[in-house]
C-alpha positions, 0 to 999 in steps of 0.5 A: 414672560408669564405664560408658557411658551413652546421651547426649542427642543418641541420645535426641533421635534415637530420639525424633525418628526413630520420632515421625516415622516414626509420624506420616508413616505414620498421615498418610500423608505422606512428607514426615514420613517424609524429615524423620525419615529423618536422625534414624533414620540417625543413631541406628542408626548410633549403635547399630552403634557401641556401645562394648563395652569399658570403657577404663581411665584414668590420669594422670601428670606429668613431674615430681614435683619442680618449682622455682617457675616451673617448668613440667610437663605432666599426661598422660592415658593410655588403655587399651582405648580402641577405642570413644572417639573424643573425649577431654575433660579438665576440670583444677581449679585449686589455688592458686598454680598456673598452667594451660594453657590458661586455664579448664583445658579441653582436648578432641581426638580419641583417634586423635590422643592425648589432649590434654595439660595444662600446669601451672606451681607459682607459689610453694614448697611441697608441691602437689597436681597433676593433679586433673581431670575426664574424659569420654570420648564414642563415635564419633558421640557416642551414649554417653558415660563420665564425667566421671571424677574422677581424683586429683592427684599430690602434688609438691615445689615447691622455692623459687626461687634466683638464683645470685650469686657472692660473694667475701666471707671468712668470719669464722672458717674451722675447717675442713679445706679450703675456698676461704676464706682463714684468718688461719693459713699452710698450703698455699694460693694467698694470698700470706702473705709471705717467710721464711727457709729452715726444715728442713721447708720444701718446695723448690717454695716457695724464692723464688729471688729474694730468695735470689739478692739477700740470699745466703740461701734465703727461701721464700713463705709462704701462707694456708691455705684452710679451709671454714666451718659455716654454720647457717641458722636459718629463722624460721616462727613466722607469715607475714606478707603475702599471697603473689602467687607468684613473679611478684607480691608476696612474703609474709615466708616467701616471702622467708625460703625463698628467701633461705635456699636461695640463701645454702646453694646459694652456700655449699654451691658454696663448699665450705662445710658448711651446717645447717639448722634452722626454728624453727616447727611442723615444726621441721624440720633438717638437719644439717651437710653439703656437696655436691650431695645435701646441697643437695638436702636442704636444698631439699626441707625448705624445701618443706615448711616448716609454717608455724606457732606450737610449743606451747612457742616457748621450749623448745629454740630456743637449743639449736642446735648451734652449733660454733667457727667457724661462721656463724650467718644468722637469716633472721627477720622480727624480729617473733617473741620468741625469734627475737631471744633466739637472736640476742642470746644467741649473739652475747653468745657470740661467735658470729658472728651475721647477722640477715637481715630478711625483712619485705616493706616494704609488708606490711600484716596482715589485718584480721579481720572486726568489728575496727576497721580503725583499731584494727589499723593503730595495733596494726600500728604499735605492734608495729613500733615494737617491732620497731624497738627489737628491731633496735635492741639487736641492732645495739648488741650487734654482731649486724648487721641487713640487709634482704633484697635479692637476691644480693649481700645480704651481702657487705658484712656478711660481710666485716666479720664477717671483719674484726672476726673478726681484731681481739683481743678483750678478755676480762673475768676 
């Protein structure tokens, strides 16, 4: 409805009025007639204030770009607006989004401004916010506009991190600078040891020490410090779980987006150069990159991450792009088969490889209607077996495997991939 309309209650008056009226004076009682007077005041002063104009209405948010958790703010704004004297707004409610106040119902006076709602995204994701009914209603409430239906805005729900700073090496830094300590000397701050003087050597770096003590000029010798290429390879074949948001219980894709933004957020503040790449649906990607603008990018293709099977799982997903000295995180619910042949194959490479397992431990499948729960649970417990057979070679082959735990998840891990970086391998000819 996008034009005024008389409401009930000036029909109830104009009824109620002019009935009274006609019988007080067929029957001769005044009584009929005071009785009927409110009714008759009411609607005539209803009619004087007949709205002329047609206000037109429009929403918007605050943000169009939200982290899990976060709060924005939908406003109504109105324009010719002299004729509304009570504004009503009536929000729907998407999934995983949280409204203030509770059923998404707001009302007050339009001289005092539109009343606003409150809406929180509780889980990554594209979101549509906003969607609302309103009614706008005349002084004295005899004619009524709506319920208009407006449309949401679409917003980009970015996956919640928690920052952790970690003070691991990485195994093989290649870069051109870097905060990690690499296994050549160069300009740096970690102390390499103490050499005798060589032409070329910078006079800022004699030890005046030893060279005082043993009669010759020694100087200090440092590690130089170089970045490294990290490639997250994000498993969105399926997602197993049900999500409870950010506040309840974490689906596997809950766990893997997040995980991932936290590890790039950590490595990109680090100097490091971060790739993405999703096996899934969407097969979405982002090359290598540092800086704040590229940790932006990375967020938003977490996003939009479109969970789901390819046509051809096979096709491409070892095509990775993978270059020297780069680390490779697969973040995976280790339940997919190519997932594991990417990892199998790279670390047979020499790449160094980190398996981050993103199952929740009490994830339980849904069971579809007409199958027999039992029947499910022991398939359920036959595929985790295989999976555990799965985690099983990769831990043979060198690829470490660890549960997601928050911050501080791979610390131990990375510094013995650092560790082993340094030992000589035997190569077979």
């Amino acid at each position: 409805m996008t034009a005024w309309a008389p409401t009930a209650a000036l029909g109830r008056a104009l009824v109620l009025g002019g009935v009274g009226l006609v019988l007080g004076l067929v029957a001769g009682d005044p009584v009929l007639v005071v009785l009927a007077a409110p009714f008759v005041v009411l609607a005539a002063v209803t009619l004087a204030h007949r709205p002329t104009r047609t206000p037109r209405l429009d929403t918007r948010l605050d943000h169009v770009v939200l982290r899990e958790g976060v709060g924005t703010t939908s406003r109504l704004t109105l324009t010719d607006a002299e004729d509304v004297e009570h504004v009503t707004r009536a929000s729907a409610r998407p999934a995983h989004v949280s409204v203030r106040p509770d059923d998404g119902q707001v009302g007050g006076l339009a001289e005092q401004g539109a009343p606003a709602v409150e809406l929180s995204p509780r889980r990554w994701g594209r979101r549509l916010l906003g969607e609302e009914k309103v009614a706008l209603h005349s002084p004295w409430a005899g004619f009524r506009l709506g319920p208009v239906v407006l449309g949401g805005q679409p917003v980009r729900v970015l996956p919640a991190t928690t920052p952790y700073d970690s003070r691991s090496e990485a195994p093989q830094p290649l870069g051109l600078v870097g905060a990690h300590r690499s296994r050549r000397t160069g300009s740096g701050t970690e102390l390499a040891g103490i050499r005798p003087f060589l032409a070329g050597d910078r006079l800022r770096r004699i030890n005046w020490r030893v060279s005082l003590r043993t009669g010759a000029l020694h100087v200090v010798t440092t590690r130089a410090e170089e970045d490294t290429g990290v490639l997250l390879v994000v498993d969105a074949l399926a997602d197993h779980g049900i999500s409870g948001g950010v506040d309840g219980p974490p689906s596997s894709m809950d766990l893997t987006v997040r995980a991932a933004a936290a590890i790039a957020e950590h490595h990109v503040r680090s100097g490091d150069r971060v790739a993405l790449r999703v096996v899934g649906r969407g097969r979405e990607q982002v090359g290598y990159g540092a800086g704040a603008r590229h940790l932006r990018r990375i967020q938003d293709r977490l996003a939009t991450v479109s969970v789901g099977e390819v046509s051809e799982p096979d096709s491409g997903v070892l095509q990775l792009g993978v270059t020297g000295g780069a680390v490779v995180v697969v973040l995976s619910p280790v339940l997919a088969e190519p997932v594991g042949t990417v990892a199998a194959a790279l670390t047979r490479r020499g790449v160094a490889v980190l398996v981050v397992d993103t199952l929740p431990a009490d994830v339980r499948p849904a069971v579809p209607q007409g199958v027999d729960p039992r029947v499910a649970d022991l398939a359920w417990r036959m595929r985790l077996l295989e999976r555990s057979v799965v985690l099983d070679r990769l831990a043979a082959l060198g690829c470490p495997v660890v549960a997601w735990r928050g911050p501080g998840t791979l610390d131990d891990v990375m510094r013995r991939l650092a560790r082993r970086s340094q030992l000589p391998r035997v190569v077979g000819r």
